[in-house]
N, C-alpha and C positions, 0 to 999 in steps of 0.2 A: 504494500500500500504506500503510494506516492504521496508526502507533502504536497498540499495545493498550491497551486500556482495564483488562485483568484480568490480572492481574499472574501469570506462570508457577506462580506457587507454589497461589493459587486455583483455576488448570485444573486444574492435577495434583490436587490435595487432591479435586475435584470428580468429576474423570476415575477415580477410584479404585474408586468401587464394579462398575465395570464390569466389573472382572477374574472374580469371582466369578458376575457375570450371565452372564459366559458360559462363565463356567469350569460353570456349571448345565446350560447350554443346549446346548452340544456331547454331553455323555452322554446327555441325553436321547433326542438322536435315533440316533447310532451304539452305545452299549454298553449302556443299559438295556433295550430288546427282546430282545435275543440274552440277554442273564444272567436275564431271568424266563421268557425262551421255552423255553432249553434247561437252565441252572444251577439253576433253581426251578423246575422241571416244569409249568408251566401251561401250553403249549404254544403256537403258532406262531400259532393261527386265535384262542384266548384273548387274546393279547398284543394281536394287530391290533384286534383290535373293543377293547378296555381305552382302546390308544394311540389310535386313533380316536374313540371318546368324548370320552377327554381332551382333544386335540386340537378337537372339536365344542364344548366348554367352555369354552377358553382363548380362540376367536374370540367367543362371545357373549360374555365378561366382558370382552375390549378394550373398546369403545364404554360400556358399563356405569360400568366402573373409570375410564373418562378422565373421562364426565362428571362422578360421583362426586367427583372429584380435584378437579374444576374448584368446586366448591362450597362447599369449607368451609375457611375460614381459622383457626390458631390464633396466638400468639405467636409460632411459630415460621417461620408464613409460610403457604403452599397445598401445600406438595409433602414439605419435609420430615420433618413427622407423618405420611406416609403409608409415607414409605421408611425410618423407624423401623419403625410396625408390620410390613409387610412382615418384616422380620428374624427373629423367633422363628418365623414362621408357615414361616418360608423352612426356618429351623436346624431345626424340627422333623419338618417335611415332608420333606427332603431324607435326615435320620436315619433315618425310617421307608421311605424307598426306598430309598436306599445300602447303608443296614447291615440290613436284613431278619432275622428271624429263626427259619428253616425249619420245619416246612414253612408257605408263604404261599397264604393263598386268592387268588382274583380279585377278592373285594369290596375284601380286605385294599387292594390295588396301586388298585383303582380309587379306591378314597376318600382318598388318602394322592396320586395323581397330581393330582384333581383341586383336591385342596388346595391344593399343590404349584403349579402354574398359574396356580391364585387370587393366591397368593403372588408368582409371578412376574412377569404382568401388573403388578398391582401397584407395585412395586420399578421396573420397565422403564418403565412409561407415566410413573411420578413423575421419575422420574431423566431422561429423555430434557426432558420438558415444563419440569422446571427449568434444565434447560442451556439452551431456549431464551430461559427469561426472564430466565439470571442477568446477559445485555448487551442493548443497546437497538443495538449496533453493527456493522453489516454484517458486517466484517470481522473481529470481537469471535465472533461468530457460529462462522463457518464454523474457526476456534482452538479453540472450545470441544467439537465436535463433531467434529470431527477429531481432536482426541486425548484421546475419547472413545474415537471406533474405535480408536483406537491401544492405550489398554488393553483393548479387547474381542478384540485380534483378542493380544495378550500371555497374557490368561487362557488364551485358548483353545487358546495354542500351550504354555502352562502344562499344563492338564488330558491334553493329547495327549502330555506328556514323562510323566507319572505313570506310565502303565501299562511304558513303556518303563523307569525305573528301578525299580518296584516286581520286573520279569521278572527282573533281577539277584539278587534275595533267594532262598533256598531255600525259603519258605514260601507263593511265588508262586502265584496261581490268577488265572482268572477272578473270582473272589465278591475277592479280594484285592483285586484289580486297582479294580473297582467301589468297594469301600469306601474306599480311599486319597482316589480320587477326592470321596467324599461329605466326606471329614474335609476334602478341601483346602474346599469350598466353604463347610462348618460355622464353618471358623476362619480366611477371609480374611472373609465377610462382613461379621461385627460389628465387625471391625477395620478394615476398608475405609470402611464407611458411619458409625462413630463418626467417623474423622479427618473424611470428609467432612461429614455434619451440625454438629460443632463448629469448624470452620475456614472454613468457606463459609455466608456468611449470603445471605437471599434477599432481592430487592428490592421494596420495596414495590409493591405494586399497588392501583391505583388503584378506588373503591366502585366495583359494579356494579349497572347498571339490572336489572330484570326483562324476560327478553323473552319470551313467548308462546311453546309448542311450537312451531305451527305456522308464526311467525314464526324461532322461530330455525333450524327443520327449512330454509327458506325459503333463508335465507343463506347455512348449508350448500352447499344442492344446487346453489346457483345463484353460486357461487363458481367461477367459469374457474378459475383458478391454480390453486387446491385440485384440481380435477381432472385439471389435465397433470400436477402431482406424484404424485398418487397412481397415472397410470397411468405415469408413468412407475415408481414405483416399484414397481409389478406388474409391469413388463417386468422390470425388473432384478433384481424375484427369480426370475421363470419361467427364465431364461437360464443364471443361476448352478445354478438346482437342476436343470436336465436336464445338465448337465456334472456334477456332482457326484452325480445319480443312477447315471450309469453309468461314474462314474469306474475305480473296481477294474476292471470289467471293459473297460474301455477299455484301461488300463493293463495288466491282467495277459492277456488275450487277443489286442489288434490290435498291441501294443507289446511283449509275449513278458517282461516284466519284472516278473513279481507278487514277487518277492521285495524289489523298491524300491516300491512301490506308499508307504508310511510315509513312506520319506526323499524321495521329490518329492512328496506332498502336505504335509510338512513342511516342505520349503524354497517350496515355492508359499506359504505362509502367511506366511511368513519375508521373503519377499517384500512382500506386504501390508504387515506391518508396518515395516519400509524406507520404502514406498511413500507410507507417511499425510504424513510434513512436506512433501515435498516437493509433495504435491496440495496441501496446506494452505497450501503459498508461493504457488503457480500462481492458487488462489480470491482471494486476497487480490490479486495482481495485473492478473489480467485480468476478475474476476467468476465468481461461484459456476457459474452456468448455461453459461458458455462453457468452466469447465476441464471439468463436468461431459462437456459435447459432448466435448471432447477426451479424457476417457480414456476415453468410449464407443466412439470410432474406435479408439484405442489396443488396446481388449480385441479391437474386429473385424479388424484389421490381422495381432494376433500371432498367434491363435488359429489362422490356416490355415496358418501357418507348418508342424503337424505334420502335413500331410499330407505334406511332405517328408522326413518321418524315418522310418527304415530303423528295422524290429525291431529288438527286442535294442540298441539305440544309446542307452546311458543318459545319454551327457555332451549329447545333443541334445534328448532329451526335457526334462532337467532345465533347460534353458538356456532353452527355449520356452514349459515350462509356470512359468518364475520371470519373465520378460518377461511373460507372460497374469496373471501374480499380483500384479505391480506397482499392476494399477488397480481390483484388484478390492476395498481398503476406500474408492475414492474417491466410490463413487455413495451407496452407504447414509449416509456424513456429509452430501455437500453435500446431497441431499436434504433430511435434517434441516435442516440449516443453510437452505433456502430456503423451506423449511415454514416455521420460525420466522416471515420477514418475512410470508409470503401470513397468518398468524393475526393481524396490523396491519391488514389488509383488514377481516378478519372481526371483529376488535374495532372499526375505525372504523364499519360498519355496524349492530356490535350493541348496543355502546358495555358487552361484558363481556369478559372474556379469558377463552377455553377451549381453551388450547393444550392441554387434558390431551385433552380429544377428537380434534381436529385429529392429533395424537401416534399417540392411539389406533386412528384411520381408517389411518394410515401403518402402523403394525404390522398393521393385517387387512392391508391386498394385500401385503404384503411375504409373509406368510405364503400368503395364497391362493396366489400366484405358487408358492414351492416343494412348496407340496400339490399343485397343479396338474401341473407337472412330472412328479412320478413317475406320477399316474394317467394323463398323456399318454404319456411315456414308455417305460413296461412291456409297454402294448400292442406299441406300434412294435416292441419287441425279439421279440415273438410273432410279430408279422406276417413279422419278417425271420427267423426261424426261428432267433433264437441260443438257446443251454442252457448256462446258468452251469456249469463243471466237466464241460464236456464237450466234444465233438472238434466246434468248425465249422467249415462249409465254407467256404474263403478267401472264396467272394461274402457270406456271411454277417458278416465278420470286416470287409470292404472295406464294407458298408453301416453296420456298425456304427461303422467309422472318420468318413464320412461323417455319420452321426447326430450324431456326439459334435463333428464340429469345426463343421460348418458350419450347422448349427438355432440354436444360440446368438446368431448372425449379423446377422439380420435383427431379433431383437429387441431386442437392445442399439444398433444404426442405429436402428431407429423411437422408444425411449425418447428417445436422443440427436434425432428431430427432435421431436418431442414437447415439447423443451426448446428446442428452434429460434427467436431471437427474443424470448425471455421478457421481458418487460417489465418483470419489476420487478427492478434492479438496484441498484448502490449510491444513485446518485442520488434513485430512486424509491422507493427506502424510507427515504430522510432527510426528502423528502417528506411520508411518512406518518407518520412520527414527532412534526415537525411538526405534523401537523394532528392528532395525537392529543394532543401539549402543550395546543394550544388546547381542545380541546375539556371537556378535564378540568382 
């Protein structure tokens, strides 16, 4: 384990804009469909195709936005003028969703999401792509990214406390609940990413050459490493979002407890965040790709655990599903964190740095993975004959137990071999470092 090179006070100032990134990115997907589906009358079939555009938008602007990113230097460096801009684009967007002004068309939501998106991209490829370059140091690295996730999974347990203290007020709704939510994201942003753009400088990078579309397309596609991370990080969003797809109803139908369904996906989060230093100890000790392996097992060991727990048994559920919650922010950092060293490959070959693509390419299958999931998913629950809110039949209820514990299983095992062996470790990326000094 390496003395750090970036000093606590740097991570944090650094790790900060994150709360708000995801303090955006959780209502997205659970409370802003339901409040325009049902609260703003555009209805159910409107919403879907809306979200799904947007959605279809956010993935073609990744790759767009990283290369983008990758391109233009100011005084201020490659990353930070971009997560500047991002900010108004973010505070306005965010304004014009959150706090809406009845009654709202469809164009209204759709131009205003897809803005929204634009914005977010943005902010998330910049912010991810400078944490890899703000160390050269292996173990610098996996610090930085680590407690990254650690304020993403803080925001997020942030946003998910809102509507719970807002239900306290007398003035409580729905649209309430929503907009609390928006003002948190309006007034951590500017304050988040000021501290961090004026306390965190970026490090110089070195001129780059020109390379050829087809030559850098080349590098890309023919980069090994680059693609056991990315599939593995496809596995490990597909895994999480079929667990999380049919979480409520896993919980409030095979488990007979929808009135905790909050407080254990609450303490499951809570859990997560527990869980990031202590993954962050283990990378720096044995190597990024081996703790990686290990909390891959970890996630498939605990998770069958609930096949042993009896309805209605709330101090068991909660104790299996915070043991399952333990490793679930340690694949999205160290990934990042081993992405960082595999773009020293791609820059020794191209002789440019384009971690904002490389970044980029990690945010699509992360995403594909969870879109994926539910369109796998929802079928399966057809085929098994369940009906949300409705009486099934125990075989129905025992397949749906089986869906939820053991599908996750074998994808989070083949990520983990996937990363089986990986070559480039501390050593091999001091290596590269090395011959990246020479060369420039």
């Amino acid at each position: 384990m390496t003395a750090s090179k970036l000093t606590p006070r740097t991570i944090t100032a650094f790790a900060l804009p994150a709360i708000p990134i995801s303090a955006l990115g959780l209502p997205l997907v659970v409370y802003l469909p339901p409040f325009y589906g049902s609260e703003m009358g555009l209805g159910l079939s409107t919403i879907g195709t809306i979200f799904a555009i947007a959605r279809v938008w956010d993935l073609v602007t990744d790759p767009v936005l990283g290369i983008v990113s990758d391109k233009f230097t100011t005084r201020l460096g490659r990353r930070r003028h971009w997560i500047i801009l991002s900010v108004p684009i973010l505070a306005a967007s965010a304004y014009a969703v959150f706090l809406p002004t009845p009654p709202v068309s469809a164009r209204y939501l759709l131009f205003w999401m897809v803005v929204l998106y634009a914005g977010f991209t943005m902010l998330s490829i910049s912010h991810m792509s400078w944490g890899a370059e703000l160390s050269d140091d292996y173990d610098d690295r996996s610090r930085v990214q680590g407690w990254r996730e650690f304020a993403l999974i803080f925001g997020m347990l942030a946003v998910l406390a809102i509507p719970a203290i807002v239900q306290q007020t007398e003035a409580a709704n729905y649209q309430t609940k929503v907009a609390s939510m928006g003002w948190f994201v309006i007034l951590t942003l500017p304050v988040t990413v000021g501290i961090a753009v004026t306390s965190v400088s970026e490090r110089p990078v070195p001129p780059s050459k020109h390379v050829g579309l087809r030559r850098s397309l080349a590098i890309v596609l023919q980069n090994r490493l680059l693609q056991r991370v990315l599939l593995a990080d496809f596995l490990t969003g597909l895994a999480p979002g079929i667990v999380g797809s049919i979480y409520l109803f896993f919980i409030s139908e095979v488990m007979a407890l929808p009135e905790w369904s909050s407080l254990i996906l609450l303490l499951y989060f809570t859990a997560s965040l527990v869980g990031v230093p202590g993954w962050i100890w283990l990378s720096c000790r044995i190597g990024k790709h081996p703790t990686f392996i290990v909390a891959m097992v970890w996630m498939a060991a605990t998770l069958p655990l609930l096949l042993w727990v009896q309805p209605g048994d709330l101090g068991w559920n909660i104790t299996v599903n915070t043991l399952f919650g333990l490793a679930n922010a340690a694949s999205p950092f160290l990934l990042r964190s081993i992405l960082a060293d595999v773009t020293e490959i791609d820059n020794l070959q191209s002789g440019t740095q384009r971690t904002g693509l490389y970044y980029a390419l990690l945010m699509m299958t992360n995403k594909f993975g969870y879109a994926l999931a539910v369109g796998v998913t929802y079928p399966v629950l057809d085929w098994i004959g369940f009906v949300p809110e409705a009486t099934n039949t125990p075989e129905t209820l025992s397949a749906l137990k089986w869906l939820f514990v053991l599908s996750p299983i074998p994808l989070v095992l083949l990520a983990a071999l996937t990363l089986w062996r990986f070559p480039l470790d501390a050593q091999r990326q001091q290596e590269l470092r090395k011959q990246l000094s020479l060369k420039h």
